[in-house]
Each structure stands twice: as structure tokens, then as C-alpha cells.
C-alpha positions in Angstrom: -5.3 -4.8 21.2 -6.7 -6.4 18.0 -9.4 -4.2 17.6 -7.3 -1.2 17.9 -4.4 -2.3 15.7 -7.3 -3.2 13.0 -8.7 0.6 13.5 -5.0 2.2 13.1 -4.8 -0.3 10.1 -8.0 0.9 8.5 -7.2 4.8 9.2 -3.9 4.1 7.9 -5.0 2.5 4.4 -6.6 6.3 3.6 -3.4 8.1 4.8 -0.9 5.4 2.6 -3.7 5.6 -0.3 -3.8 9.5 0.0 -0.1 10.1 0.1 0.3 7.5 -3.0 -2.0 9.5 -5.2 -0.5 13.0 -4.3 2.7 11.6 -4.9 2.1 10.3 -8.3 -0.2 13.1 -9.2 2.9 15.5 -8.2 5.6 13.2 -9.9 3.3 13.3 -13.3 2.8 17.5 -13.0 6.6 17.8 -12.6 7.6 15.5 -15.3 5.5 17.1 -17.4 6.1 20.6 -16.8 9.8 20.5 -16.2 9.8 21.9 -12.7 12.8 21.2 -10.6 12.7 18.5 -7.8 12.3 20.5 -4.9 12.6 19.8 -1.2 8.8 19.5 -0.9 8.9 17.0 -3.3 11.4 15.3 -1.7 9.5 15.4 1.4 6.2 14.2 0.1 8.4 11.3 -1.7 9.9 10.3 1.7 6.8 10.5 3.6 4.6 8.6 1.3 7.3 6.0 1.6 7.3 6.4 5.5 3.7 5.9 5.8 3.6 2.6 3.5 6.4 1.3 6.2 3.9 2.2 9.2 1.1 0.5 7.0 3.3 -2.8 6.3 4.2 -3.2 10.4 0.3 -2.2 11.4 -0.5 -5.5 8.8 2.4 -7.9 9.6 1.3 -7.2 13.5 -2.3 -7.7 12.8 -1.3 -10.9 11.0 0.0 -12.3 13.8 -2.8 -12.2 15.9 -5.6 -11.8 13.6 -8.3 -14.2 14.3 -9.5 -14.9 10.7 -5.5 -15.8 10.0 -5.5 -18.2 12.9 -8.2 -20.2 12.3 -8.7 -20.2 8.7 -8.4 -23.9 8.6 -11.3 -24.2 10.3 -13.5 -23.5 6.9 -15.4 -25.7 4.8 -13.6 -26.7 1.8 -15.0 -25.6 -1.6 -17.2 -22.9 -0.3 -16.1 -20.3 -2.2 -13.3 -19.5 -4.7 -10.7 -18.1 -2.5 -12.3 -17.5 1.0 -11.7 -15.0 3.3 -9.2 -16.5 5.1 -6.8 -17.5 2.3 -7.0 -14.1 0.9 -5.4 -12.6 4.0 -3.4 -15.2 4.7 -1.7 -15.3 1.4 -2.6 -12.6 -1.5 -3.6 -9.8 0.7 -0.3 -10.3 2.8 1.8 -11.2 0.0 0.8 -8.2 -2.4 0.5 -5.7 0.0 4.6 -6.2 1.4 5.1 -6.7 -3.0 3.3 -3.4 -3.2 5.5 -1.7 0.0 9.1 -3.0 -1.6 8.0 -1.2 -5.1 7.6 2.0 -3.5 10.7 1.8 -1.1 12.6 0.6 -4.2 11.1 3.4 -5.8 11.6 6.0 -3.2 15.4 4.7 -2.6 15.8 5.0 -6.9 14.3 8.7 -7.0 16.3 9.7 -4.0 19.9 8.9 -6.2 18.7 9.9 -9.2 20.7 12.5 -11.1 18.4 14.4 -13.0 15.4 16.1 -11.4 13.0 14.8 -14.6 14.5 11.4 -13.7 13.4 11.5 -9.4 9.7 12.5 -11.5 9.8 9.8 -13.4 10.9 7.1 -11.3 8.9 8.3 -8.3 5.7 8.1 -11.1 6.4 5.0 -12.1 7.3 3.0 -8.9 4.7 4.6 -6.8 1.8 4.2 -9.3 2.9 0.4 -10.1 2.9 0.2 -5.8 -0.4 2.1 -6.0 -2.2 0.1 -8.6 -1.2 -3.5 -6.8 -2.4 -2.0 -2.9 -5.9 -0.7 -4.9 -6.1 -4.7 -6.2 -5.5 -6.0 -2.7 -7.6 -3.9 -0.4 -10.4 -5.8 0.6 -13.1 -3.1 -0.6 -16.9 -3.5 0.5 -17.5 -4.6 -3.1 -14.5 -7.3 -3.3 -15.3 -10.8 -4.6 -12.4 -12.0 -2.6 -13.3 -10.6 0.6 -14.8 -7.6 1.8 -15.0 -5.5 4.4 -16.1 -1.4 4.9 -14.6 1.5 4.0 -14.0 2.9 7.8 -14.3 0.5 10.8 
């Protein structure tokens, strides 16, 4: 079961990253064009939001039965900075549900907004703050905090 929650997780981090940059891309075109906020938008706002949630629950799942989380005491003190296992015990974990409450706060915002120029610019701003702290706490291949590869 781990190993296929940790697949769904890393399939899922392209989807959630994906959705996050079409949705900001289309939130910055609109805002600066003037085009009206339009059921497709609407939709692409609700689903990027959607997929974050699915995302979140695939991570808090795989938290709880993770081996590197479970063990992580087991590691030498003082080997490194911030190992492996702190990082997803605590900053991964921590910053990734940060990064998923920005963009529901921002999808829930955009969704009650008045204007149409205001659902762009919330949507932008939320979802790229959202997008910015995910892109800081994925554990890329090159990651001095912990690293793993692009696909599993």
C-alpha cells in the first residue's frame, strides 16, 4: 500500500503543479486583458483547488505510514543540516498543508468576488503565493534538503 500511495503521490505532484501554473497563467491573461470570468475559468479555478485537496490527503496518508517518518529518530545526530527525515516530518508536511490552505483560501475568495477583474486577481495571487511555497517544498532530485526523482 505504501508504495502505491507514494506513486499516486508522485503522479499527483505533476497534475497539482500543472493545474497551478495554468491557473495562474489564465488568472494573469485575464486580468490583463479584461476578459470576463467565465465558467471555464471558474472550472479550472475549482479543479486546481480539487486536485491540491486530493494531493494534501495522498501526503497526510503517506505520512502516517511512511517509513522514513517513522523512524527518523533512528539517525545520527549532526549528519547533515536538516536530514531527510526532519524535512518530511516537519517542513515538507508543514508547508505543503500552508501551501494547500492558500489556494483553498484563495479559491474560496475568487469564488465570492464581485468583480470578474477581482476573481483574476485574487485567483493570481493566492495560487501563485500557493505555487511558489509547493515549488520550495518538493523534494526535487537537486534538493539540499532531501531529494528524490522526478517520476517514481
Amino acid at each position: 500500500m505504501y508504495q502505491t500511495l507514494l506513486i499516486l503521490h508522485s503522479i499527483n505532484r505533476w497534475l497539482v503543479l500543472a493545474s497551478l501554473f495554468y491557473a495562474t497563467w489564465m488568472a494573469w491573461t485575464g486580468l490583463r486583458s479584461g476578459k470576463s470570468f467565465s465558467g471555464r475559468n471558474n472550472a479550472i479555478r475549482h479543479i486546481t483547488a480539487t486536485i491540491s485537496h486530493i494531493q494534501l490527503l495522498l501526503g497526510l496518508s503517506l505520512y502516517m505510514i511512511s517509513p522514513v517518518v517513522k523512524f527518523g529518530g533512528a539517525e545520527a545526530p549532526g549528519a547533515t543540516l536538516v536530514s531527510e527525515h526532519v524535512f518530511f516530518q516537519l517542513i515538507h508536511t508543514a508547508l505543503m498543508a500552508v501551501a494547500v490552505v492558500i489556494i483553498t483560501i484563495g479559491s474560496a475568495k475568487a469564488k465570492r468576488a464581485a468583480s470578474d477583474g477581482q476573481k483574476f486577481r485574487i485567483m493570481l495571487i493566492w495560487f501563485a503565493i500557493g505555487l511558489l511555497i509547493i515549488l520550495a517544498a518538493i523534494p526535487w532530485p537537486f534538493s539540499p534538503l532531501a531529494n528524490r526523482p522526478y517520476f517514481r
